[in-house]
N, C-alpha and C positions, 0 to 999 in steps of 0.2 A: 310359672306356677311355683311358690314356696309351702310345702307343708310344715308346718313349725309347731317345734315341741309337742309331738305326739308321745303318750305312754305306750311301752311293750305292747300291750295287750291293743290297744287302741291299730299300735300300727299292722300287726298284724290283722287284726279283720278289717282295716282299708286295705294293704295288698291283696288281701285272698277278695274283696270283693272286686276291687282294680282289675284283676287276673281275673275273674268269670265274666266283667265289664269287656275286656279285648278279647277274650278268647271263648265264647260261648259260641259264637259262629262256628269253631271251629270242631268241637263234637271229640265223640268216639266211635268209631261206626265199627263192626264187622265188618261190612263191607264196603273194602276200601277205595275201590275203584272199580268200575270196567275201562278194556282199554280191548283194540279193536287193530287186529292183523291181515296185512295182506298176505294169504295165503297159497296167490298162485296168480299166476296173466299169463291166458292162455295166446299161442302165436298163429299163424297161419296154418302148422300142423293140424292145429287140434281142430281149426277149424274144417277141415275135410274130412272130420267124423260123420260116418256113413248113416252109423246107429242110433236112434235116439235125438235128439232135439239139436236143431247146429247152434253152434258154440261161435258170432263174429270173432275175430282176433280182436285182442286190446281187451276182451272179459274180465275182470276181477274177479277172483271168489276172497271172500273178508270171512276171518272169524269172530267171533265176540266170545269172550274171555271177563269171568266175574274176579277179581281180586281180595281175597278175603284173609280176613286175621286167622291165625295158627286158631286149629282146634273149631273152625268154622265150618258149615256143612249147609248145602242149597238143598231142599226138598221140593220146592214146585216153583215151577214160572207161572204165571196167572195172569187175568185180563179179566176186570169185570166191569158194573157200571161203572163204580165211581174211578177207578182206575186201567182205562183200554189198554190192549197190548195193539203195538201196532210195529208191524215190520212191510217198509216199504222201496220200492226204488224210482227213479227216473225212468229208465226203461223196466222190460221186460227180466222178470228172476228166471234162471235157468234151473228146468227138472229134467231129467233124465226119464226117457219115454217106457224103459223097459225095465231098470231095476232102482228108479226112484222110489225113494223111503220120504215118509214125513219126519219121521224122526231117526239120529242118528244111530240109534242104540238098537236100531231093527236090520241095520245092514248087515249081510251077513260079508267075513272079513276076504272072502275070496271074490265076491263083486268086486271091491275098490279095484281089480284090473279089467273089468269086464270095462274097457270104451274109453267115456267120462264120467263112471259112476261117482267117481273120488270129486267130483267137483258137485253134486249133486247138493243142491238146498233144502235142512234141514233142523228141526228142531233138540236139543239134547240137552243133560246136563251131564254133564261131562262125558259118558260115554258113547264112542264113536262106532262099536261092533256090537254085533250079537253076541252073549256070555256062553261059551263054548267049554265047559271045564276041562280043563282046571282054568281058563283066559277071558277075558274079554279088552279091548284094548280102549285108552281114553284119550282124548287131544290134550296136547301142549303143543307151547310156541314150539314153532321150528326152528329156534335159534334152542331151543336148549332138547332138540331131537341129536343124539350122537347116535345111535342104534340103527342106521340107514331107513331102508324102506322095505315095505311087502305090497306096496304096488306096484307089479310088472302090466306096461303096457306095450300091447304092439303097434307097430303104426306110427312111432315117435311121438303119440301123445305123451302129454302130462311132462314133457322133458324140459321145456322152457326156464331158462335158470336167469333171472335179470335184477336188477339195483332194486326193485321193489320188492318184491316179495324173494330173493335170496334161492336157496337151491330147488333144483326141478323136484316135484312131489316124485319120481321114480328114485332118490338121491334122498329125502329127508320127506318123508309125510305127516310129522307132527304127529304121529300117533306113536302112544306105547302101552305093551302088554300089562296087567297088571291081573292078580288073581282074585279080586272085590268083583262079591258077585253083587249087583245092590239089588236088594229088594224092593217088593210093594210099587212098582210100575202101575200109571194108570194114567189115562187122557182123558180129555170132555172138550166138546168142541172143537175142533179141527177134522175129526175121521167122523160120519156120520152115515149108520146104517152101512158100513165098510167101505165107504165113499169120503175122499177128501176134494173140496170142491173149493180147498184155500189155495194162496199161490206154492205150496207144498205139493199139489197134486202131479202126477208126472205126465209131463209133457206139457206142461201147463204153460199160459203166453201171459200170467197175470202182472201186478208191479204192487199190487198191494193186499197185507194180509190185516185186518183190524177185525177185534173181537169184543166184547165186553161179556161171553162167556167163555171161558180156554182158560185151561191148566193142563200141565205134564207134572207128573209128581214122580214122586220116589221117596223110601227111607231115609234118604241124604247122602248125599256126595262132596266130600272134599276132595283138595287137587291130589295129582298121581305123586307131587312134590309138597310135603307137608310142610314147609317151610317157606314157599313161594306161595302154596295154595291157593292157586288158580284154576278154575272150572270151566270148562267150554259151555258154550248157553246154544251157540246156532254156529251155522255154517250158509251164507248167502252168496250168491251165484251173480252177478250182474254185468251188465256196462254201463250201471247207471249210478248217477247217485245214493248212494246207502243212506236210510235214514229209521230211528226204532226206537220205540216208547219201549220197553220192558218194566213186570214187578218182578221181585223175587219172594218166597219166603226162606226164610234161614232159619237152623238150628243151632242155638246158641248154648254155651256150655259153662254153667256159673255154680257154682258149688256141687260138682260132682253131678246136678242134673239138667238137661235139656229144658229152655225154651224157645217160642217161634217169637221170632221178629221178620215184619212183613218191612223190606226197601220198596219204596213206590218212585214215581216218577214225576208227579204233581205233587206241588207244595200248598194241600187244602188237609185238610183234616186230618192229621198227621198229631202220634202221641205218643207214648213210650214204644208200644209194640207196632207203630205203624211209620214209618222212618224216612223221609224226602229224600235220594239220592240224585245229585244232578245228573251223575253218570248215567242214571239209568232212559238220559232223553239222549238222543246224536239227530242233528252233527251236535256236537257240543261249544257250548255258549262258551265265548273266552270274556273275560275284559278284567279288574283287577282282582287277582287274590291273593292280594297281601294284607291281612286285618288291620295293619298298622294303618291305614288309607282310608278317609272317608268313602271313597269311591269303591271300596270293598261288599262284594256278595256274594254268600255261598252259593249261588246258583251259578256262577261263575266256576266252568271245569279246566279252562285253559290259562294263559297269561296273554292280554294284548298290548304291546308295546306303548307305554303314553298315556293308557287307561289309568294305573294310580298317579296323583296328581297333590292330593291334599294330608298332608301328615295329618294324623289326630293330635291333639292337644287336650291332655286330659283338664281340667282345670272348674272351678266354680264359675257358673255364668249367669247367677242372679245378681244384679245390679244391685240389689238393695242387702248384698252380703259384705263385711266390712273385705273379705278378701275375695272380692271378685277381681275374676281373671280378661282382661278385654281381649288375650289372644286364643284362647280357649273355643274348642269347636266341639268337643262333648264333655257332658256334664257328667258327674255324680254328685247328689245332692247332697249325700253324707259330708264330703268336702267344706261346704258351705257356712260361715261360721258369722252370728248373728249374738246382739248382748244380748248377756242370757242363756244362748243355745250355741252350744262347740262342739256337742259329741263329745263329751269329756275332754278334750281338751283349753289350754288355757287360752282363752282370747287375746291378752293380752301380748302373747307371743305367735301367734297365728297371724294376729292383725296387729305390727310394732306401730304401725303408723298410728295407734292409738293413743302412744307414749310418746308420739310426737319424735323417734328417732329415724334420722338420716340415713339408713343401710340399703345399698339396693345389691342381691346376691344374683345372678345369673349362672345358671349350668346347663350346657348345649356342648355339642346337639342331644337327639334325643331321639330314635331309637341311636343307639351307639355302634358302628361297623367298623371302627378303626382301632379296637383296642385302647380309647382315650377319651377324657371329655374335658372341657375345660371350665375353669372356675375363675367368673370374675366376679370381685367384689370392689366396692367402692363406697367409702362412710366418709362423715363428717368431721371426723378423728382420729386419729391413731389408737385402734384399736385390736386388742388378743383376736386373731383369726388363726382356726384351729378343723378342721374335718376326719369325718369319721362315716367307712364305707359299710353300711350293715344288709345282712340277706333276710328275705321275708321271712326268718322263723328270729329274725331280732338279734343273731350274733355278728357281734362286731367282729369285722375281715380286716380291717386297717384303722390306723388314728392317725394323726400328724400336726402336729404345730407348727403354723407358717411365720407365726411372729406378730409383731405390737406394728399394725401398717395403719395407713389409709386408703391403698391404690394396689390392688392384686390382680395378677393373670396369669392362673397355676394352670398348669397341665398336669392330668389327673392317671396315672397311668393303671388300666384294667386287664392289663396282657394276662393276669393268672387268675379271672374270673371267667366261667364258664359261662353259655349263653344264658339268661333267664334273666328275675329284676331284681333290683339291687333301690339301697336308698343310698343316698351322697347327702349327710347331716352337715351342716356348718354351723359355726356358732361365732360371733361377730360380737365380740363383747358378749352382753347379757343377752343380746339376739340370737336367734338360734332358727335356720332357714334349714327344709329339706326338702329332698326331691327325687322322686319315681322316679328311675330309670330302666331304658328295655335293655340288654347288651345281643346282641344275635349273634 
């Protein structure tokens, strides 16, 4: 694809529309991910707890953890029609018979050594004790726990330290004190009539929790780490497959004041304040997400090997435009240049083949990963060939004159451009050929 002889102004609203063209998939979200830890595998010890519901060896407990931009704050998980919560496993979730909580924020902090309380499945945001003043304690990753533990167990539970889930929760419990009391606690559906009869209930043998009426709310909670600010959402108990629809609502912080932006996990009726996160489905869907690739979708949370397959080629792909593109796989129509109609630009240099000249310009590859592109050109004459490297706001980074040729294969050196797009303008005699490029 050659764009040729575009005015400032012109080139600039093709980049900026180019750029919303590749990158509208890719968003702005507060929240930025969820991402899901093993937080414990219990061994044969644990499994000859006396107290409370047996625990087989080989058990996971997983936490889920929301990811959110600085200055972000979760106020409620929710589950309604158009959007179910659903928290599920293969097998059986484990609750603990005698000081199981449904949610984590009602445990009081001297249970976690009573047995297996500390493994117990639960609902929360972010925190994991009862608010005790001046304390209440909230979960983080266990890799970023240095402050030890305050669960002491007897019995050599809970001590199991292995490749997956890292040190024994008696060694690092993911939890830490912090002095945030939060306010404005409140449930619906789940506890009913002072009865929980979801897989939260203690002692419970169930494997699935689905609701289309359930919230746990609060004032808002950011992480214990403002900088990392990550939220704990639940704490699940299994030896089964984990799997869980979540929404969130979030508190968002845009000129000094607060709004609610709901993350859903269905991508139907979704608008400024109601937001599709793929994260918010597991297992999570991999296949390609690299927007440069036609095979790209944002529902896509992982990367699977092989999955991107087909480069984009931005380019005109109406036949009946004097510069259509035959390799071209998406269009922008703006592109497209017809007598008569060029989008302000000059036809006659957009489409040279109307003047009947011999130049063919090629510049590849395209996205750019090695610091380089290369320029070949080939005309019918020896002709001034000259290039000129400009950035979307139109200022020229480089010029260089290669001489009076007919037959050229320059190598284009980009080592001191930073990743983002760039134009590579040629001019071939009175011909004048340019062209989009990504650098990553």
């Amino acid at each position: 694809m050659c764009l040729i002889g575009m005015k400032k102004n012109s080139l600039v609203k093709y980049l900026f529309l180019l750029s919303i063209f590749l990158f509208s998939n890719l968003g702005h979200a507060q929240l930025e991910k969820l991402f899901i830890e093993k937080y414990y595998v219990s061994d044969l010890k644990d499994q000859t707890n006396s107290e409370g519901m047996k625990l087989p060896a080989g058990t996971t407990t997983y936490r889920i953890y929301a990811d959110l931009e600085k200055k972000s704050k979760i106020s409620r998980i929710f589950g309604n029609t158009k959007f179910p919560i659903l928290i599920a496993s293969s097998d059986t979730i484990y609750n603990d018979t005698v000081d199981g909580k449904s949610f984590g924020k009602d445990i009081s902090r001297i249970r976690y050594s009573d047995n297996l309380v500390a493994l117990d499945s639960w609902l929360t945001i972010g925190q994991t004790t009862t608010y005790k003043s001046p304390l209440a304690s909230f979960g983080i990753p266990k890799v970023d726990d240095n402050d030890g533990s305050f669960i002491k167990s007897s019995g050599g539970f809970l001590s199991n330290s292995n490749s997956e889930a890292g040190k024994a929760l008696t060694v690092s419990d993911g939890m830490l004190s912090n002095n945030l009391n939060i306010k404005g606690w409140s449930s619906n559906g789940l506890i009913v009539l002072g009865v929980d009869t979801s897989i939260f209930d203690k002692g419970g043998f169930k494997k699935e929790f689905k609701s289309t009426l359930f919230e746990l709310k609060s004032d808002g909670v950011s992480g214990v780490d403002s900088v990392k600010n990550q939220v704990l959402l639940a704490q699940i108990t299994t030896k089964g497959e984990l799997k869980f629809n979540m929404n969130l609502e979030l508190l968002i912080e845009e000129n000094g004041k607060q709004r609610k932006v709901m993350y859903v996990s269905k991508n139907e009726g979704t608008n400024d304040s109601t937001i599709y996160s793929p994260f918010l489905s597991y297992p999570f869907t991999c296949g390609c997400t690299d927007p440069n690739y036609l095979e790209y979708d944002r529902a896509f949370v992982c990367t699977k090997e092989g999955a991107c397959k087909t480069p984009i080629v931005i380019g005109c792909m109406d036949q009946s435009a004097c510069n259509f593109d035959a390799n071209a796989n998406k269009t922008l129509p703006s592109l497209c240049c017809y007598p008569g109609k060029c989008n302000n630009r000059d036809i006659t240099i957009v489409c040279p083949s109307l003047l009947n000249e011999n130049v063919n310009c090629e510049i590849y590859p395209n996205p750019v990963e090695n610091d380089y592109v290369m320029l070949d050109v080939q005309t019918g004459i020896d002709q001034e060939i000259k290039y000129d490297i400009i950035d979307i706001y139109g200022k020229n980074l480089k010029s260089l004159s290669l001489g009076k040729l007919k037959l050229i294969n320059e190598k284009i050196n980009l080592e001191n451009l930073n990743a983002g797009m760039y134009q590579i303008k040629v001019q071939v005699g009175s011909s004048v050929f340019s062209k989009l490029i990504i650098k990553k």
